[in-house]
C-alpha positions as a Markdown table, in Angstrom:
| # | Residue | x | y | z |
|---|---|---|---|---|
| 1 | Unk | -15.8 | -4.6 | 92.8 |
| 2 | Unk | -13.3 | -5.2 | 90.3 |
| 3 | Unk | -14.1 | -8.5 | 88.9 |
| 4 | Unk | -18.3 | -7.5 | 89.5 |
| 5 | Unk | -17.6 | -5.1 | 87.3 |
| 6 | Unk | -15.4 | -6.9 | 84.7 |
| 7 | Unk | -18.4 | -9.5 | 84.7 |
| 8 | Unk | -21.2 | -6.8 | 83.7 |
| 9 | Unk | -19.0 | -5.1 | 81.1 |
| 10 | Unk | -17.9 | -8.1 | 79.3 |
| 11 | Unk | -21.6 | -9.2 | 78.0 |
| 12 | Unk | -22.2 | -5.7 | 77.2 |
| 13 | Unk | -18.5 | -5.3 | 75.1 |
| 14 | Unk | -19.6 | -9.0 | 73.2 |
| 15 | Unk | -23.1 | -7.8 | 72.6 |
| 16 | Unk | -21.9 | -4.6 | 70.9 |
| 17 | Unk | -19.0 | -6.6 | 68.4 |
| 18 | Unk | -21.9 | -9.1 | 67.7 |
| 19 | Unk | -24.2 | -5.9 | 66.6 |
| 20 | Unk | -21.2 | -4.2 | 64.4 |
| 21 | Unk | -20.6 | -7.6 | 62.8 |
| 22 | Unk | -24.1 | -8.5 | 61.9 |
| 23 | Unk | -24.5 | -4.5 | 60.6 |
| 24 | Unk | -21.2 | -5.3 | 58.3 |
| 25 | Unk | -23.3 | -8.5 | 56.6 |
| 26 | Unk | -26.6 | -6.3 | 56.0 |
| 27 | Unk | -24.6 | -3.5 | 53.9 |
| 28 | Unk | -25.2 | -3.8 | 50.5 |
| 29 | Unk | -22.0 | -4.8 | 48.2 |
| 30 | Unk | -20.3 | -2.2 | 46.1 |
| 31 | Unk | -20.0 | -3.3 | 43.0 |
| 32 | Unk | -16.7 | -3.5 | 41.0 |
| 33 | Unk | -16.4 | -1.9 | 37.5 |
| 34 | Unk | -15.4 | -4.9 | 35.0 |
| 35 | Unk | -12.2 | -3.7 | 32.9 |
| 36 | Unk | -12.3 | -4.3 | 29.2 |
| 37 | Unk | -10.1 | -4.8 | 27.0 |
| 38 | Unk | -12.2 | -3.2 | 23.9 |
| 39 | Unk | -11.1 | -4.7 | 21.1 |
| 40 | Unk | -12.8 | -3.6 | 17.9 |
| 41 | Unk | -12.5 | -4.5 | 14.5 |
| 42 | Unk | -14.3 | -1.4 | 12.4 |
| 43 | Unk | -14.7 | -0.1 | 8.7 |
| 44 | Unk | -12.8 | 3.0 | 8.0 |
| 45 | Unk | -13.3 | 6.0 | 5.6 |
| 46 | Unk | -10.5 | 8.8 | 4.9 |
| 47 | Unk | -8.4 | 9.2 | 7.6 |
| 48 | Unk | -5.1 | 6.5 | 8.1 |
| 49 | Unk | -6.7 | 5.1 | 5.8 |
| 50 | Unk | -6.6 | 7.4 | 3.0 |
| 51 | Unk | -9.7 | 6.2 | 1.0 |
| 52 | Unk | -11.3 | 3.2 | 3.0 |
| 53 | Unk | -9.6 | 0.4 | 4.7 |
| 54 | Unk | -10.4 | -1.9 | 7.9 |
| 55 | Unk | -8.3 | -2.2 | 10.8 |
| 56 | Unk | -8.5 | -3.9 | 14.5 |
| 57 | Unk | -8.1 | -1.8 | 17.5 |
| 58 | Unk | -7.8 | -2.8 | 21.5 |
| 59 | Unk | -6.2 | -1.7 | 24.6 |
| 60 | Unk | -2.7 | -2.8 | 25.7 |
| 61 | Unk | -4.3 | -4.2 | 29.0 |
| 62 | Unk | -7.7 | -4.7 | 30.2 |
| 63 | Unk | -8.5 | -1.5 | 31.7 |
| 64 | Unk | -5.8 | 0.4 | 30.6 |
| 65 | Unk | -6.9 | 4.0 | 28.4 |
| 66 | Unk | -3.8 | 3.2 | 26.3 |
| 67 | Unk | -3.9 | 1.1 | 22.8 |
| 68 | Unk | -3.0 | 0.4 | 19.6 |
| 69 | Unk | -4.8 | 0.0 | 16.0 |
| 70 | Unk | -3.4 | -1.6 | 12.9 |
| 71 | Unk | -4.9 | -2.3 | 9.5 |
| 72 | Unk | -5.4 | -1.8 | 5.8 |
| 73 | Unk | -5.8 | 0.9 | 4.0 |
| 74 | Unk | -6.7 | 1.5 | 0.4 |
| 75 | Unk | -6.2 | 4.5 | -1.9 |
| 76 | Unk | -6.7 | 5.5 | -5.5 |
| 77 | Unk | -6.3 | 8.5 | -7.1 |
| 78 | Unk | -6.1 | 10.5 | -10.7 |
| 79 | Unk | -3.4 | 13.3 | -11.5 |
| 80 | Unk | -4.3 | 15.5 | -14.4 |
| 81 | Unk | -1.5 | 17.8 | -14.9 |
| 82 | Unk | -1.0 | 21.1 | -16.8 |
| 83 | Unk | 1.3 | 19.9 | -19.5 |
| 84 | Unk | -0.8 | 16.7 | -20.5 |
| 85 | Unk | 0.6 | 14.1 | -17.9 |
| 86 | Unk | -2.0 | 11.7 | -17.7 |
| 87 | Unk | -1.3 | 9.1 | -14.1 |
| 88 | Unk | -3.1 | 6.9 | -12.1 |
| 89 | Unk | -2.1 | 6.0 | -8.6 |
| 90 | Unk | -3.2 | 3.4 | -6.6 |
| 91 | Unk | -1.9 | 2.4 | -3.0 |
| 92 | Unk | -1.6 | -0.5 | -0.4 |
| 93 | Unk | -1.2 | 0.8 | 3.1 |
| 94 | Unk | -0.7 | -0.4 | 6.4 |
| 95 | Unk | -1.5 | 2.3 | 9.5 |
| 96 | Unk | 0.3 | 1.5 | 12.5 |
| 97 | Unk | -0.7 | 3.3 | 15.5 |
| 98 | Unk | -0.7 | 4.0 | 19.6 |
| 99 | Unk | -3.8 | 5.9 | 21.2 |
| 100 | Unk | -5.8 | 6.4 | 24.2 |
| 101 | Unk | -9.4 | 6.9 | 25.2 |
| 102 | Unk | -10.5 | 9.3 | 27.8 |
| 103 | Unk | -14.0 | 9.1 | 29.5 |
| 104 | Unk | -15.7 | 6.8 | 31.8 |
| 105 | Unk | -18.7 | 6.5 | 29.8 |
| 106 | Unk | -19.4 | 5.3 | 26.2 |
| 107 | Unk | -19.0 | 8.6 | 25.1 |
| 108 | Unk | -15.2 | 9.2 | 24.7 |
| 109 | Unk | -12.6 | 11.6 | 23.3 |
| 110 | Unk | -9.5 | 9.8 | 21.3 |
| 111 | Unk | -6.4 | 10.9 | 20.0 |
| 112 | Unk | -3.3 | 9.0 | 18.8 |
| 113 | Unk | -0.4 | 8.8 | 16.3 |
| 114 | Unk | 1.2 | 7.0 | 14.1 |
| 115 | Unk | 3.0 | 6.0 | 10.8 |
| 116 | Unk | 1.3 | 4.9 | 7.7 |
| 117 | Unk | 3.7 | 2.8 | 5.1 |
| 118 | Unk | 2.6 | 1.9 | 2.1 |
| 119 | Unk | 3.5 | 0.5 | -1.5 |
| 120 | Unk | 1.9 | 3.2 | -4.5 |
| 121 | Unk | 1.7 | 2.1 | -7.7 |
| 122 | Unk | 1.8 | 5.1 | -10.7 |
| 123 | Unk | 0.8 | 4.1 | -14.5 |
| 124 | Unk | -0.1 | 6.4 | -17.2 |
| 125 | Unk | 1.2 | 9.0 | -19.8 |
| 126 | Unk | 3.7 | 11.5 | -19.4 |
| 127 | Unk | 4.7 | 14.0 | -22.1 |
| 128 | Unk | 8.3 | 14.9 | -23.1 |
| 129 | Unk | 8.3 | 19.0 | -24.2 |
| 130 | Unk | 11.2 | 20.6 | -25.6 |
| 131 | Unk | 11.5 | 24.7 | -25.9 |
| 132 | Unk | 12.2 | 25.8 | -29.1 |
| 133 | Unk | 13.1 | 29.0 | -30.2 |
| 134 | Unk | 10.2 | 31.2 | -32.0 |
| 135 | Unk | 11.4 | 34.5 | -33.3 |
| 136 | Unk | 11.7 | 37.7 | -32.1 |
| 137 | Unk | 13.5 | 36.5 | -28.9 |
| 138 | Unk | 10.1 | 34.1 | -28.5 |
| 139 | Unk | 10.7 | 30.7 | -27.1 |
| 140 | Unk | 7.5 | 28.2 | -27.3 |
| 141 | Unk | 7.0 | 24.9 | -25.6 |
| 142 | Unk | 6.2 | 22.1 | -27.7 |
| 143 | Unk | 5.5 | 18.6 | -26.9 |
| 144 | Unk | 7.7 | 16.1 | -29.2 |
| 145 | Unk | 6.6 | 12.8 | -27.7 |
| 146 | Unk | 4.5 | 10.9 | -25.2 |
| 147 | Unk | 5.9 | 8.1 | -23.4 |
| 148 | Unk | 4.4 | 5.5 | -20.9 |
| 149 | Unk | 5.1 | 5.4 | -17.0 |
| 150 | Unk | 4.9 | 2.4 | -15.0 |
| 151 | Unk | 6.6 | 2.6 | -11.0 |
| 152 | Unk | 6.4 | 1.0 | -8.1 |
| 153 | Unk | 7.9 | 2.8 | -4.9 |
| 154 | Unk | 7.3 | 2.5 | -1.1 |
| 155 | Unk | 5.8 | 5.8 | 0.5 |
| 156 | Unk | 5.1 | 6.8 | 4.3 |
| 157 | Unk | 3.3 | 9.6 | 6.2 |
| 158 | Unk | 2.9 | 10.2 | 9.6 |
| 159 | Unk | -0.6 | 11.2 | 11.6 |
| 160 | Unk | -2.6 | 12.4 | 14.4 |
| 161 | Unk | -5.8 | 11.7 | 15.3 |
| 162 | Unk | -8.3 | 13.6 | 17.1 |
| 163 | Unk | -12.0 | 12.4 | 17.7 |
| 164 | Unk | -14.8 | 11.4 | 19.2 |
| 165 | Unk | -15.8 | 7.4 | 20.2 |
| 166 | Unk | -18.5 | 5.5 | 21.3 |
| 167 | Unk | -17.3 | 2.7 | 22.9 |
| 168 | Unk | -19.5 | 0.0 | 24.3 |
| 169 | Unk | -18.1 | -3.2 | 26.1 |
| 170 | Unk | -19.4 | -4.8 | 23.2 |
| 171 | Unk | -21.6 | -4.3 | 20.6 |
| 172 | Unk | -21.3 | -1.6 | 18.3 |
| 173 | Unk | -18.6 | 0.8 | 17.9 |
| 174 | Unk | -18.3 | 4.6 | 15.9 |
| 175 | Unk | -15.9 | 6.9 | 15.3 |
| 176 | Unk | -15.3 | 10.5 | 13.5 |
| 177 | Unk | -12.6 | 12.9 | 13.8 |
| 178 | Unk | -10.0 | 14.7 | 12.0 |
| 179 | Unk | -6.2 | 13.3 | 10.9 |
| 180 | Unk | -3.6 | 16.0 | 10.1 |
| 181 | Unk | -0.7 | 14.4 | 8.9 |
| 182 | Unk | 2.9 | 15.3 | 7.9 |
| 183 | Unk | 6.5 | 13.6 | 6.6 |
| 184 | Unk | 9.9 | 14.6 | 6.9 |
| 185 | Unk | 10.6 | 15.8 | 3.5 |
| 186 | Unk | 12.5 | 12.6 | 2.1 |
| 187 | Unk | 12.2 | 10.8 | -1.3 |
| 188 | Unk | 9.4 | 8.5 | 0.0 |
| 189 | Unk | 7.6 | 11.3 | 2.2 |
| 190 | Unk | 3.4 | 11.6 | 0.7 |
| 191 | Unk | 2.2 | 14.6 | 1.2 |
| 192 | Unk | -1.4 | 14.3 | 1.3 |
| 193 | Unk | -4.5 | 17.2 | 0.2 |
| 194 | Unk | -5.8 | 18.3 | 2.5 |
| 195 | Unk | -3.4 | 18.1 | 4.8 |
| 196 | Unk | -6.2 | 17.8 | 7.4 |
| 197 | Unk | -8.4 | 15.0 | 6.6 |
| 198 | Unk | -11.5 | 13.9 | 8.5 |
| 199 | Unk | -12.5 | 10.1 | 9.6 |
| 200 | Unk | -15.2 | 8.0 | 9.6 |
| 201 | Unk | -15.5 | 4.8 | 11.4 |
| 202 | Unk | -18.5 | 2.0 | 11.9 |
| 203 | Unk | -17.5 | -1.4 | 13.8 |
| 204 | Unk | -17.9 | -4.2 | 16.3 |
| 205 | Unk | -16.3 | -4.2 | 19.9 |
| 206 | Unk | -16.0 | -7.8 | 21.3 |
């Protein structure tokens, strides 16, 4: 009974694992989502960049929501002040920054920080005043010459950004958010007005 009964299960225990396996071919293949590296180079307006500048952005590792972003920034500026100074500044920066992107769509939220260092350049006119005494315990501030200022110094700032990104695979790329920045008080600190600036970005993901 034994071995009649091995012999009608066996058939029956190969036609079932020949079933199973042909069900396994028919299902359809899951696909597997492709990890990017999204590198951009993009156009940039205030922020990092203080006025405009251009800068190239990517992931550490393909896949991975963590990057970095580095660059060139420009900025120029006039300072008018109340006693007749007369300067123009103009500035050579370089942004240098980590991030990460959150959102599994092309629609993403950003933030990151980062250091901005920079060479400014200051020409103009600055005016020397002396006080002088005017009578009747008076004392009147009078301007007794007007010299010319040329310097040259390195300057830093450090930022946070805060935005929104579309983010394509490749293709176009775009970018807006706010940077608050800050420094530690030193000699080469900038302090920048606002203190909260906003960003602008247009580029190319490849």
């Amino acid at each position: 009974m034994r071995r009649l009964a091995l012999l009608i299960l066996l058939p029956l225990v190969a036609a079932v694992a020949a079933t199973a396996a042909d069900g396994a071919d028919a299902l359809p293949e899951v696909p597997v989502r492709e990890a990017h590296m999204y590198q951009n180079v993009y156009l940039e307006f205030f922020g990092p960049s203080n006025l405009v500048g251009v800068a190239y952005d990517s992931r550490f590792t393909p896949g991975s929501r963590f990057g970095y972003r580095t660059g060139l920034g420009y900025a120029c500026g006039e300072d008018y002040r109340l006693l007749g100074d007369e300067l123009s500044t103009h500035a050579v920066t370089v942004p240098l920054e980590v991030n990460a992107i959150f959102g599994r769509r092309r629609s993403k939220f950003e933030v990151g920080f980062g250091v901005n260092l920079g060479i400014y350049c200051q020409s103009g006119w600055s005016v020397i005043y002396d006080i002088v005494d005017a009578g009747d315990g008076l004392y009147a501030i009078v301007p007794v010459d007007r010299i010319h200022v040329s310097r040259t110094a390195f300057g830093y700032f450090l930022y946070g950004n805060v935005g929104y990104r579309y983010q394509r695979p490749h293709g176009f790329m775009f970018r807006a958010g706010v940077t608050p920045s800050f420094n530690f008080g030193t000699d080469h600190g900038v302090t920048r007005y606002p203190v909260i600036f906003p960003y602008l970005s247009f580029g190319w993901t490849f």
